[in-house]
Structures are given as C-alpha cells and as structure tokens.
RODO-2510 file (C-alpha; in nm, 4 decimals, decimal comma):
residues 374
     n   res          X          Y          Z
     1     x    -5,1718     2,6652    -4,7149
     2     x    -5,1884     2,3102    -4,5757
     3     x    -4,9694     2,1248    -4,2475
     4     x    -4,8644     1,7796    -4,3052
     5     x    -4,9252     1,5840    -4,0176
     6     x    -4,7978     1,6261    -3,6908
     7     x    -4,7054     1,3073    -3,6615
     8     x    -4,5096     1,2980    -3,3069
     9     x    -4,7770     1,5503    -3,1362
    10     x    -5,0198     1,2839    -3,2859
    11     x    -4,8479     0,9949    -3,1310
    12     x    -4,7824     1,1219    -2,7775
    13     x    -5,1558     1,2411    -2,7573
    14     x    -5,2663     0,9033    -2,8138
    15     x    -5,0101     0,7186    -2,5423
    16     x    -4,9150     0,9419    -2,3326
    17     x    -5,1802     1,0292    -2,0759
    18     x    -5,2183     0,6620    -2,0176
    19     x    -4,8795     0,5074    -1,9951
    20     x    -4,6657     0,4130    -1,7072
    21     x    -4,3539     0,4288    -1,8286
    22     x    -4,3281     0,7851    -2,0657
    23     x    -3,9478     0,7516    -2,2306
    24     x    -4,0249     0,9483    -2,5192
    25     x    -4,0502     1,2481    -2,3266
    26     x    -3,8310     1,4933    -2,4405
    27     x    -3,8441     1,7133    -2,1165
    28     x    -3,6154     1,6595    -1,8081
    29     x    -3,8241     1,6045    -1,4376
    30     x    -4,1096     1,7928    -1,3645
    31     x    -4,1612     2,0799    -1,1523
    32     x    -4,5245     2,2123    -0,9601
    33     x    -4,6296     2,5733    -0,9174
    34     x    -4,5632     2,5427    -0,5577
    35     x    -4,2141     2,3836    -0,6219
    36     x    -4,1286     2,7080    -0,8720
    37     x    -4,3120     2,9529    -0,6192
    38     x    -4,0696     2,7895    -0,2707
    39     x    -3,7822     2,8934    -0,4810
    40     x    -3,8692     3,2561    -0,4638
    41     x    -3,8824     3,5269    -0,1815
    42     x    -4,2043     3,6284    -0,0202
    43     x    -4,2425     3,9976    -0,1638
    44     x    -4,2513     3,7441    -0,5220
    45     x    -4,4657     3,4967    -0,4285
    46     x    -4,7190     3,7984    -0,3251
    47     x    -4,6932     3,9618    -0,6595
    48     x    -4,7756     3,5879    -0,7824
    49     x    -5,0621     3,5628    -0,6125
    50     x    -5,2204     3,9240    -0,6235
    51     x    -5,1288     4,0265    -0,9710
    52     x    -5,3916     4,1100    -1,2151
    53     x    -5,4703     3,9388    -1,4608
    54     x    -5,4203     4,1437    -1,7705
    55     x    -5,2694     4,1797    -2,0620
    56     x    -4,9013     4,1526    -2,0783
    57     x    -4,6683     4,3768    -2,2812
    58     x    -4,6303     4,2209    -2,6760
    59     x    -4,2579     4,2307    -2,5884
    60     x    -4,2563     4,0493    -2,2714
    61     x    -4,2927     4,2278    -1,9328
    62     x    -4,0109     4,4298    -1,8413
    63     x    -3,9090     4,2139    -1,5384
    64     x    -3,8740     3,8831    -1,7127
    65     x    -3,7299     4,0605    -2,0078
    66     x    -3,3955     4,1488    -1,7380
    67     x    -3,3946     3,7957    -1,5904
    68     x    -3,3220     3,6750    -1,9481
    69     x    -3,0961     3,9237    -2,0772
    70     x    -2,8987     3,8731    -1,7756
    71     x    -2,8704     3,4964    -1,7984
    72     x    -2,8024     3,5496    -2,1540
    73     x    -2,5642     3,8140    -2,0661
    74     x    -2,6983     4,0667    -2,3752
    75     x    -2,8780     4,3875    -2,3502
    76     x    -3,2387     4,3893    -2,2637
    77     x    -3,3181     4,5314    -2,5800
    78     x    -3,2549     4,2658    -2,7516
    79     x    -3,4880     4,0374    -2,5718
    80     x    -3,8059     3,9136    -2,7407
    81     x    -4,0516     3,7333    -2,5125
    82     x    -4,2553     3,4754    -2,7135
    83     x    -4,4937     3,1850    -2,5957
    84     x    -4,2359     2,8906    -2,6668
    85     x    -3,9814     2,8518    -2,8863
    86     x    -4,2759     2,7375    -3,1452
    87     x    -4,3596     3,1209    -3,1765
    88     x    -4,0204     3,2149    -3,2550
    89     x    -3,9965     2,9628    -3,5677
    90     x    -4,3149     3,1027    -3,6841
    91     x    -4,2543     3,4477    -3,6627
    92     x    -3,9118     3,3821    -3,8772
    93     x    -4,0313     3,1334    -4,1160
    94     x    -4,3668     3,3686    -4,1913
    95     x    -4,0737     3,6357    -4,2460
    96     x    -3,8469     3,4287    -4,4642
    97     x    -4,0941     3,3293    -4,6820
    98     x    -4,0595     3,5222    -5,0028
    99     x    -4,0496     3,3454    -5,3558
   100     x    -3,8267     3,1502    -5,4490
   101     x    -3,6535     3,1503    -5,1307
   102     x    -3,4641     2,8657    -4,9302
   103     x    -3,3725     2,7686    -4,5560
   104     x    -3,1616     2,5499    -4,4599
   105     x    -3,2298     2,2955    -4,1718
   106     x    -3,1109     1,9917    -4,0160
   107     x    -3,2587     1,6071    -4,0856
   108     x    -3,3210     1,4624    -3,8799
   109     x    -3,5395     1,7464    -3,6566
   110     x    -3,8364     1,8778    -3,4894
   111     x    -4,1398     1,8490    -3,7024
   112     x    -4,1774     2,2130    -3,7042
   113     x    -3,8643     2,2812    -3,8933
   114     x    -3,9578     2,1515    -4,2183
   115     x    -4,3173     2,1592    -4,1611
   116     x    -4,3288     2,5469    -4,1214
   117     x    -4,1392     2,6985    -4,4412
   118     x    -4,2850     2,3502    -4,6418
   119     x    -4,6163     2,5167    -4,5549
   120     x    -4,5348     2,8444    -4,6449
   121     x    -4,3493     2,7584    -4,9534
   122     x    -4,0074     2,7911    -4,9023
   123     x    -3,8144     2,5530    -5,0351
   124     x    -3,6406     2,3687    -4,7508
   125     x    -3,2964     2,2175    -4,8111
   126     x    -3,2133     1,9673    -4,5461
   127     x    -2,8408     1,8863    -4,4050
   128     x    -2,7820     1,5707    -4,2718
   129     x    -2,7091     1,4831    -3,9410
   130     x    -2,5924     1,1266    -3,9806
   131     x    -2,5245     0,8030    -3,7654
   132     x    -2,2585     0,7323    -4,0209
   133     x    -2,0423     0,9883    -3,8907
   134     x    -2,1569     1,0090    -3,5287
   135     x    -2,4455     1,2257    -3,5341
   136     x    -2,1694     1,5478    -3,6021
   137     x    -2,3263     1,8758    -3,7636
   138     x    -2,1178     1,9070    -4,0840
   139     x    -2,0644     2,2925    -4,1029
   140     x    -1,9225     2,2118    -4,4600
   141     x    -2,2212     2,0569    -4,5877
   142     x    -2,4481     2,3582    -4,4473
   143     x    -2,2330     2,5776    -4,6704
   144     x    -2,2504     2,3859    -4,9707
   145     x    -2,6390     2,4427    -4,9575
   146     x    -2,6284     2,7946    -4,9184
   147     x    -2,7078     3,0459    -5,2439
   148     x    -2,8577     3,3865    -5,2893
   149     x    -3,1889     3,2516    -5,2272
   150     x    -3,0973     3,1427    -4,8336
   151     x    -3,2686     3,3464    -4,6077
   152     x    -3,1478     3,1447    -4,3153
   153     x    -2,9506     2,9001    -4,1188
   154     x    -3,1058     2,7285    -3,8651
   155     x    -2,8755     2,5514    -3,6320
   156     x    -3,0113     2,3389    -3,3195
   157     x    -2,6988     2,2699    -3,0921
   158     x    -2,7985     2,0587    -2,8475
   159     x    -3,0021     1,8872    -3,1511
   160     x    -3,3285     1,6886    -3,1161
   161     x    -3,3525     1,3930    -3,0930
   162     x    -2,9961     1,2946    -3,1565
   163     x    -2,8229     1,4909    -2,8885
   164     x    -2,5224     1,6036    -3,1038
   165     x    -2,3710     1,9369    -3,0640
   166     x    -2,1861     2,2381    -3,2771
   167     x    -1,8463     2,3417    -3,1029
   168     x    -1,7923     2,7077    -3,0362
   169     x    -1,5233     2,7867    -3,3401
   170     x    -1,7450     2,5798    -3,6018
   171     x    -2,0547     2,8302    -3,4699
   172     x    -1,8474     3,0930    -3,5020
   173     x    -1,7251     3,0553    -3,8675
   174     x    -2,0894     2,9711    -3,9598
   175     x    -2,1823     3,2931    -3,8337
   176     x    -1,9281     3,4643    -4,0034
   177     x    -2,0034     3,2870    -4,3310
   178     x    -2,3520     3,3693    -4,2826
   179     x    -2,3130     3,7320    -4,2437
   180     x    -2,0952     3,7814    -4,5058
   181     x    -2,3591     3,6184    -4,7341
   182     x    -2,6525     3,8322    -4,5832
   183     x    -2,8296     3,4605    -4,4185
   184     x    -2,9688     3,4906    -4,0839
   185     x    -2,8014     3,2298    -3,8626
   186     x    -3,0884     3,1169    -3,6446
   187     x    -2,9609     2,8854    -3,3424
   188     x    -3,2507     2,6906    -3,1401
   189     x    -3,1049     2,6579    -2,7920
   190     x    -3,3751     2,4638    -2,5968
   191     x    -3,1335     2,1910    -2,4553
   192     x    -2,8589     2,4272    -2,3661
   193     x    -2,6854     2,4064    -2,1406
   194     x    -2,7435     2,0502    -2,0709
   195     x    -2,4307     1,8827    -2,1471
   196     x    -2,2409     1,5356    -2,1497
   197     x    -1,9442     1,6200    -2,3445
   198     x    -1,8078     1,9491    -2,4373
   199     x    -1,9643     2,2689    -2,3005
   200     x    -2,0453     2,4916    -2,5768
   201     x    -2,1540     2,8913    -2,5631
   202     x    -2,4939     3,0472    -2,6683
   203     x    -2,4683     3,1830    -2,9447
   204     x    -2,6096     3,5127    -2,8312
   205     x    -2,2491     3,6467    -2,7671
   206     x    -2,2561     3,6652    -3,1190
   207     x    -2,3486     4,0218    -3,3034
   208     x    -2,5662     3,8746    -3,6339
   209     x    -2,6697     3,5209    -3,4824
   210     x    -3,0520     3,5242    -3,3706
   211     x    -3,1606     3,2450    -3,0964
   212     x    -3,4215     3,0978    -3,0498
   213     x    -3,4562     2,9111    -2,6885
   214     x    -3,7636     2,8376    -2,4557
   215     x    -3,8298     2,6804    -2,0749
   216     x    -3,9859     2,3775    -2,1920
   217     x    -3,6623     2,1404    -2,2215
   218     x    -3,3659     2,2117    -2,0324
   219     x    -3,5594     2,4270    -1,7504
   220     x    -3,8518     2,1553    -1,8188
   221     x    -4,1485     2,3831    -1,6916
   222     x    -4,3027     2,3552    -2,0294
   223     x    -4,6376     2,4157    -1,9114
   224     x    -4,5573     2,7954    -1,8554
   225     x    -4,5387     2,8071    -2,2295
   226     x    -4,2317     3,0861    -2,2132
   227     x    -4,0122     3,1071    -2,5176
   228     x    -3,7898     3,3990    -2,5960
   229     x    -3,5678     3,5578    -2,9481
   230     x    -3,2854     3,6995    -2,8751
   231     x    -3,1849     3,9209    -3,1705
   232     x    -2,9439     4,2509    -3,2103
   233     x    -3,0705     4,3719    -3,5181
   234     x    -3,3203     4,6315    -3,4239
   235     x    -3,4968     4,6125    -3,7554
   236     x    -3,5656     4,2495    -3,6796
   237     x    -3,6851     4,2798    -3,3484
   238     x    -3,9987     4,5505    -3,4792
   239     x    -4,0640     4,2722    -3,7387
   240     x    -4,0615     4,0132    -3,3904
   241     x    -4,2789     4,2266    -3,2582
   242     x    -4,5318     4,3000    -3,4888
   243     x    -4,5617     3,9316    -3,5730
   244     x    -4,6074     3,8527    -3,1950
   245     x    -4,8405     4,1085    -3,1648
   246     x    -5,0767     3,9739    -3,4532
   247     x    -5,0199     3,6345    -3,3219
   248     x    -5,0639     3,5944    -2,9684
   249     x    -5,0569     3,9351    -2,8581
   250     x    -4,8577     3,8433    -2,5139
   251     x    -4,8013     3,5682    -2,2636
   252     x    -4,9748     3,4794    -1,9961
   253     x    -4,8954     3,7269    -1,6597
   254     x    -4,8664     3,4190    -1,4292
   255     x    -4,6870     3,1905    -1,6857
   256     x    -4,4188     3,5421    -1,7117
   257     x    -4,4291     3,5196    -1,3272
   258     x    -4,3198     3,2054    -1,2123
   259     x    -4,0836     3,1966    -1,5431
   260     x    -3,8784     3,4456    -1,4073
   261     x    -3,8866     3,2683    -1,0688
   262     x    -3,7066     2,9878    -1,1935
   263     x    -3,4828     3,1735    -1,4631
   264     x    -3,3109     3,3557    -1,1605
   265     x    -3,3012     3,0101    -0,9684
   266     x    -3,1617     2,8503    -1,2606
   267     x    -2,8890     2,7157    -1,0657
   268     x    -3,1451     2,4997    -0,8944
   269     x    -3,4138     2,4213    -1,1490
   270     x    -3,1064     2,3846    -1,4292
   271     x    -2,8923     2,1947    -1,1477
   272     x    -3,1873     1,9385    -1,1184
   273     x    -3,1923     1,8573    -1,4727
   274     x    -2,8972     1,7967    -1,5282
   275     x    -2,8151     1,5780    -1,2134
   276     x    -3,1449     1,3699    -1,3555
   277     x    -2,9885     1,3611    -1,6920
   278     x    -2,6230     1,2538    -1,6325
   279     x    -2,7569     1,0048    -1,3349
   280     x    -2,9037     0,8211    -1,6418
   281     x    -2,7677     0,8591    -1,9176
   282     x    -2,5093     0,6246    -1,7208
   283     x    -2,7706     0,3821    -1,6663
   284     x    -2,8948     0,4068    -2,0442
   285     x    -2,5162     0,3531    -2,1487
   286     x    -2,5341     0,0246    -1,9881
   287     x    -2,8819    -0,0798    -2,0734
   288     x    -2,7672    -0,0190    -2,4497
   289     x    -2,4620    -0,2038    -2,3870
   290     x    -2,6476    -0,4723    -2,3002
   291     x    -2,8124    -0,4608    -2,5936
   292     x    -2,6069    -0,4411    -2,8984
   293     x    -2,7346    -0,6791    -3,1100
   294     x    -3,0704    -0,5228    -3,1701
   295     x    -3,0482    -0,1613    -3,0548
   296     x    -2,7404     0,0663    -3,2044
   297     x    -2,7036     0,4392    -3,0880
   298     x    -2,4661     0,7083    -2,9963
   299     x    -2,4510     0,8172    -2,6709
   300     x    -2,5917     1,2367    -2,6634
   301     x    -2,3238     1,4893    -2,6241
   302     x    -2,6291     1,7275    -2,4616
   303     x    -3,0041     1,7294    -2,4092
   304     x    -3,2140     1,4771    -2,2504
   305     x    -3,2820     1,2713    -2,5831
   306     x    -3,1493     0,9734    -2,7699
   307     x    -3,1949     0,8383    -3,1018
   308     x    -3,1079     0,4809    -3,0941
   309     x    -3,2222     0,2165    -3,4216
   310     x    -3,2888    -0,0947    -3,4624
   311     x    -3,0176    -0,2601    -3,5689
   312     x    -3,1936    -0,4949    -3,8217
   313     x    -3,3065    -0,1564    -4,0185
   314     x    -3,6511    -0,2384    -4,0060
   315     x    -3,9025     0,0492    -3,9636
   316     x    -3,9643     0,1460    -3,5789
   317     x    -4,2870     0,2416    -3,5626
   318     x    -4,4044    -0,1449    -3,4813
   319     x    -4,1370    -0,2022    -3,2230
   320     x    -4,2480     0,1130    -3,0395
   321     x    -4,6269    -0,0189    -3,1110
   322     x    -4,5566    -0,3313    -2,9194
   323     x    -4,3507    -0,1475    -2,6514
   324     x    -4,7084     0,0596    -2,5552
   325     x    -4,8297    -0,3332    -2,4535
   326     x    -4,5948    -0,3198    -2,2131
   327     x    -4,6431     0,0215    -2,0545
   328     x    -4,3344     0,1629    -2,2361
   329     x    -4,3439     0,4760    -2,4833
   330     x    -4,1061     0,5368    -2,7028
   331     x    -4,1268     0,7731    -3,0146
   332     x    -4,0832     0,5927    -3,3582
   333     x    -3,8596     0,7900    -3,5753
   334     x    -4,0837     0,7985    -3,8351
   335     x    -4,2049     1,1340    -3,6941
   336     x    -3,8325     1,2322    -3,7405
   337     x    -3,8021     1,1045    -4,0989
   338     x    -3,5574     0,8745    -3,9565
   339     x    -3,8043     0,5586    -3,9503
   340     x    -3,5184     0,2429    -3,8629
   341     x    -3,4510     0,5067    -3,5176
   342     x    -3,6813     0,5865    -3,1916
   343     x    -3,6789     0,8930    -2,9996
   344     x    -3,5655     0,7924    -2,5684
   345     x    -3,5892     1,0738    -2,3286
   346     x    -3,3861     0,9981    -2,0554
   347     x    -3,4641     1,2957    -1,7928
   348     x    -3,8216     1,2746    -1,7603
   349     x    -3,8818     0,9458    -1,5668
   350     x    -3,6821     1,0826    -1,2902
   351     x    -3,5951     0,8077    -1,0421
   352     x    -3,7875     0,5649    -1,2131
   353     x    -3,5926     0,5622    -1,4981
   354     x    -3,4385     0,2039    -1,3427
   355     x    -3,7354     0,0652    -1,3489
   356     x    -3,8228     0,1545    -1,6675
   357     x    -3,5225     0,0504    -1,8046
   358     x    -3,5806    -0,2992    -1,6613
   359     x    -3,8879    -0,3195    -1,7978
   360     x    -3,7484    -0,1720    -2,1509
   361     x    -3,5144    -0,4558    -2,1030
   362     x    -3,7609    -0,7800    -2,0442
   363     x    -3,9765    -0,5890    -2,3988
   364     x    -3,6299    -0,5879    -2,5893
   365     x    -3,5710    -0,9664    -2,5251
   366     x    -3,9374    -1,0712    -2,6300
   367     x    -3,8815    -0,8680    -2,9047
   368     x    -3,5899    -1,0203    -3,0410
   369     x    -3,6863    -1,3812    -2,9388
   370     x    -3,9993    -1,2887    -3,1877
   371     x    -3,7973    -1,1890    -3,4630
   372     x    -3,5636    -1,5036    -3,4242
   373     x    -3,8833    -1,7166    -3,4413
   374     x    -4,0802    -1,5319    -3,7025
***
C-alpha cells in the first residue's frame, strides 16, 4: 500500500506558520478555548475543567452524541463520533474496498478522496466539476459512471475548493438512484450550512444517505479534531464502530467537551462565520472584478473557498510561488489536479482580509506587468 503525496498538507506546512497574509486557508475565523468555554454556562465550564482525563466511549460520549443528533435533527443512534471528517473517509473507503470495486468522486477535490480508495485499490472514477459550466455538480454524469461494481457515491455539497453546491431535489433523486442500485450515497457536509446562494438541506433527512461532516470548516474550531457519520443503517454503524475502534479508539474528552459547547451555540460560532464569509466574499467580488484580465473565477455558492485561474492557462503553482515573496499564500491547484486554478479562502483572515486583498492586488499587477515584459 503506498500514499501519493500530500501535496496541499505539504505546501501549507512549508508557508504557513510564517506568512502574514494566510488566504489559502480553508477555515473561517478562529476561535480560543476561552472564547468556546464564555459561550457556555458555569456547571459546563466546571465539567471542562475537572473532568478526567480518560478514555472516551469508541462511539462518542453520550452528551456530544445528543448535541449532534439534535442539530442534525436524527436519532442519536445514528450518530457516529469520529476524530474529523478524515476518519470517516477512512473508515468507508477501508470498507469499500473489495476487488474490482469502484467509487465515484468529484474532480476537482480534497486530496483524500482519490488518494484513499487509489491506495487501497479501488478503482476511482472521477466526475467533473467544471468551470465550463459554472462549477455545477452534474447528477447525470454521476449516473453514467455508476455499475455493479460502485460501492459508493460520494457527494461534497458545499464542494472544496470550488464552492458549488447540489440542490435539494437533485440530492434527492441521487439518493434514490443510489438505493435502488444498492450504492451508498456518501455526502461530505463540512461547509454546510455556509451559504451565498441557495440554502440547501443535510442530507441526513434522508433514510439510505450516510454524511460525513466535521467542526473544522464551517464551525472552524479545527483544532478540536471532532468529526462525526451520521448513518441509519445499523449494520453500518457496527462496521463504523469497529473501524473507529481499531483506529483511534476515541476522541479526546476535552476536544468532545468544548465541541459540544459550541455545537449547542452554533447560532453564535456558525453566525460568526458566516457574517466573516459574506462580509468578504463582497470584497473578493470586487477585487476579482478588478481583475479580469488575469484572474477568472466563479463566485462560491457556499463555503469559505474559491477557485479562481489564471486566465492565461499557465500552471499556478509559480504565481502562488511568487505570491509567498510578498507575504501572500495562496494554494496552487496543482494539489487539486486543477493546476491553471488556486485555492482563496476568504473567511480566515477575518478583518484583515482588506488588507490582504490590497496587498493581493499590488502582487497581481507586478505579476502581469512581468508577463507583459517577459
């Protein structure tokens, strides 16, 4: 068994730490324990800071296990804690993987899509989520890869790093088509529900879909490292659990803790993201305005991510190279598979996402003066 690089990981290990400007984050504004620990009541914050550090339950413990099932309005039987939505994808993947089968996943996408079932070898049969026709997830085109070898569906609505998003009757009739056929329909619902456009559902209202979500984007407390399945099929869930229990064995007590702090004060740690994110994704409209002639995009209809190119087609990985001169990171879409784009994260730089525009702004002119001149 061998990984192929990771390249993005790779990439924002060697910038990241050290740069002033970080716009290839692909979190929203950051939070501190004490921030997370304000938001609850005083009998909470005692538990916080007189629990014992143990073991926690494979499954998740009990408490957080409510707080999600209630925001996810499903049973709390259904809930699978795991640590990030990373577990999740490699706890189905290891499953899926039998010979000769196939999964289905998007392309452009997180490096762990492909990387995992490539790995375990499944065949991986990409769809295409394409600039051509506005960054929309073709439901048709999933379908036409599907055969008796599919073992699943993976959906990510809102997707990284383009932003796009599935509407509620095109997840639906997936999910039907999928069940009919015996897939699993796997939707990865980190971004949700940061919108820009059209609200769309989780698709945990829905009896054979399994999701996949996590507090790392849209909550943007990734350091707490708290992922969750949420999955109705009970035979599923002892295969979740199993896997989690070989794997990690549980999360962290304190990382549970202050999850379910801020999952019952979603309101306010959700709120704040997406105030952040709309408040700039204005700005980033203009700045790319502004811009046309060397940067193209399409504005996100969710998330905290764009995936703008360079209009010229060349490969982004040297533009983004230069940009680190100037303080700036960016994340070249080569990490993507999508080399002529660059992953922006909009959410992250909080109120300094002005500045760092403005600075973004003076690189993009030098740039283009250079390539006038070269």
């Amino acid at each position: 068994m061998q990984f192929k690089p990771f390249l993005l990981d790779a990439w924002l290990d060697q910038y990241e730490h050290d740069i002033e400007f970080d716009l290839a984050a692909s979190t929203g504004p950051t939070w501190t324990v004490n921030d997370i620990l304000a938001l609850a009541d005083d009998e909470t914050r005692h538990r916080f800071l007189n629990h014992k550090l143990v073991y926690s339950r494979p499954a998740g413990a009990d408490s957080l296990r409510e707080a999600i099932a209630e925001m996810q309005d499903v049973p709390i039987e259904t809930v699978q804690v795991v640590t990030g939505a990373s577990e999740g994808l490699v706890a189905l993947m290891w499953l899926a993987a039998e010979p000769g089968a196939n999964v289905i996943i998007p392309l452009p996408g997180f490096t762990t899509f492909s990387a995992l079932p490539e790995s375990l070898g499944l065949e991986a049969r990409f769809y295409r989520v394409r600039r051509e026709n506005g960054f929309r997830i073709d439901t048709d085109e999933i379908k036409s890869l599907a055969d008796s070898k599919t073992k699943l569906i993976l959906v990510n609505s809102p997707h990284h790093p383009t932003g796009a998003t599935i509407g509620d009757s095109e997840m639906e009739a997936l999910h039907d088509f999928a069940t009919e056929r015996g897939i699993q329909l796997v939707s990865e619902e980190v971004y949700h529900p940061i919108y820009h456009g059209r609200q769309t559902k989780s698709a945990a209202r829905l009896p054979h879909a399994t999701v996949i979500s996590d507090l790392s984007k849209a909550f943007s407390i990734a350091g707490v490292r708290t992922g969750w399945m949420i999955e109705h099929d009970a035979q599923r869930r002892g295969q979740y659990w199993t896997a989690r229990a070989y794997f990690t064995v549980s999360n962290s007590t304190t990382g549970e803790i202050l999850s379910e702090i801020a999952i019952r004060k979603r309101d306010v740690v959700l709120g704040k993201t997406q105030a952040v994110a709309t408040r700039n994704l204005k700005l980033l409209d203009r700045f790319m305005a502004d811009h046309r002639d060397v940067l193209g995009w399409i504005p996100p209809q969710g998330g905290v991510t764009a995936f703008p190119w360079l209009v010229s087609g060349e490969n982004a990985r040297p533009f983004c190279q230069a940009a680190t001169q100037r303080g700036i990171l960016l994340a070249p879409g080569d990490c993507f598979d999508a080399p002529s784009h660059f992953r922006l994260g909009f959410a992250a730089a909080g109120d300094n996402f002005s500045k760092a525009l403005d600075r973004f702004a003076a690189f993009v002119k030098s740039w283009s003066a250079k390539m006038v001149t070269a």
